[in-house]
C-alpha positions in Angstrom: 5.0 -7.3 9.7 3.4 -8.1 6.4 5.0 -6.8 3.0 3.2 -4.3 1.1 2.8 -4.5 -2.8 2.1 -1.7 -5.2 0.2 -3.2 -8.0 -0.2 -0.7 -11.2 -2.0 -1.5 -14.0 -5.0 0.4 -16.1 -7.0 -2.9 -16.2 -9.1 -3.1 -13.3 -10.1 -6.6 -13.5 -6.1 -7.3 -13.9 -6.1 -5.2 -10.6 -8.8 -7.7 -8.6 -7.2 -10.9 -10.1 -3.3 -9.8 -8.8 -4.7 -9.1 -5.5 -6.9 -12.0 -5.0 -3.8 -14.1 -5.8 -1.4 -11.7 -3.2 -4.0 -11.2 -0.4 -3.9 -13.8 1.6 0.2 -13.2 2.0 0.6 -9.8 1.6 -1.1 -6.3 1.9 -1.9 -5.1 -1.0 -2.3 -1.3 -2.9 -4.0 -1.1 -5.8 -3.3 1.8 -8.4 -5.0 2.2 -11.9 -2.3 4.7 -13.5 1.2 5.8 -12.9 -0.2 8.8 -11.4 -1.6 7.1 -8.9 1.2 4.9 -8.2 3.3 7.5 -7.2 0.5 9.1 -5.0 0.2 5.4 -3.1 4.0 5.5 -2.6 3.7 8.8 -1.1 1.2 7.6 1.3 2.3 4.0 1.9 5.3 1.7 3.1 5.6 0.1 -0.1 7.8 -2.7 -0.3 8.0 -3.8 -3.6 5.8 -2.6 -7.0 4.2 -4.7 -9.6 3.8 -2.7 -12.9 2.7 -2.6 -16.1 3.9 -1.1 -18.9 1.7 0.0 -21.5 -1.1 2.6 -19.7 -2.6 5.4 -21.0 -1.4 8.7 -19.7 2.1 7.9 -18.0 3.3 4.8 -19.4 4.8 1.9 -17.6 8.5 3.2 -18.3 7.9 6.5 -17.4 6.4 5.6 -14.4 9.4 3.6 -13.6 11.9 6.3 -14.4 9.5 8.6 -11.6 9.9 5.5 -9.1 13.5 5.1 -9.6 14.5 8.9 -8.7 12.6 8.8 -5.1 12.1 5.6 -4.1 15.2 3.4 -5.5 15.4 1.0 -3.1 11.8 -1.0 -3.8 11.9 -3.7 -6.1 10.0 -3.2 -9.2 8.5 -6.5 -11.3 6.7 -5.3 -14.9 3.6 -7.4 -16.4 3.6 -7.2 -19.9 1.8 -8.5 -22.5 4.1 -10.2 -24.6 4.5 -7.4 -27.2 6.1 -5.5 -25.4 9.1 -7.4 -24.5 12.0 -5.4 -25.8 10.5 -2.5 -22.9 10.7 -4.8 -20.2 14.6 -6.3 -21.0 15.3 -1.9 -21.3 13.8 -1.6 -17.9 15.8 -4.8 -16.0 18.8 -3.0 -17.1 17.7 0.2 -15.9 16.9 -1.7 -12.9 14.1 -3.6 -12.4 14.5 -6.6 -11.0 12.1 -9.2 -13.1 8.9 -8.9 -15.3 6.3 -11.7 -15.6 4.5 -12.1 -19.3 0.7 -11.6 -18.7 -1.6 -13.2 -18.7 0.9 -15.5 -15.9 0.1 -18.0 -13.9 -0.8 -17.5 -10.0 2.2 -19.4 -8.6 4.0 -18.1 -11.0 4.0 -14.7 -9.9 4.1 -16.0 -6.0 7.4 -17.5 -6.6 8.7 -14.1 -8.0 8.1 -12.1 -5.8 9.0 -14.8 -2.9 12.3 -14.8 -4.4 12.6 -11.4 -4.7 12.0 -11.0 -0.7 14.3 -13.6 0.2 17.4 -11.4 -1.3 16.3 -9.0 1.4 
């Protein structure tokens, strides 16, 4: 069965380009807030989320610390724009697994989430 990613981020033309890049391997959701990311994960078997940090409303982190109380067990992999660096190294040891710098290459963020689903 095909993997599901949850991509968050308030850019929608971030949104097209990460699924252009994942749809030809994976399903994927599309969410423009954190709100809406945990509404997807409600309604979807998510099996791994791509976020990003800095979004108006519920930030990146918060929505993170929301993800981590229900659904612990997916993968999470923050974009960031490279400002915001010191967030993402807080959230890999709250427990995300990886973050990518944006604006990243396509392969780049191919390989990271391959080799996040070969530890599965």
């Amino acid at each position: 069965m095909q993997k599901c990613i949850l991509v968050v981020d308030d850019d929608a033309m971030n949104l097209r380009r990460t699924k252009i890049i994942l749809e030809k391997q994976y399903r994927v959701v599309l969410a423009e807030s954190g709100e809406k990311a945990l509404e997807k994960l409600e309604s979807n078997e998510i099996d791994l989320i791509l976020l990003d940090i800095e979004m108006p409303g519920m930030n990146g982190m918060e929505t993170f610390e929301h993800i981590k109380e229900r659904y612990d067990e997916i993968p999470v992999i923050f974009l960031t724009a490279s400002g915001y660096e010191d967030d993402v190294k807080s959230a890999i040891r709250l427990g995300a697994v990886n973050y990518l710098k944006k604006p990243f290459l396509p392969q780049e963020l191919i390989n990271r989430i391959a080799k996040e689903f070969e530890k599965k």
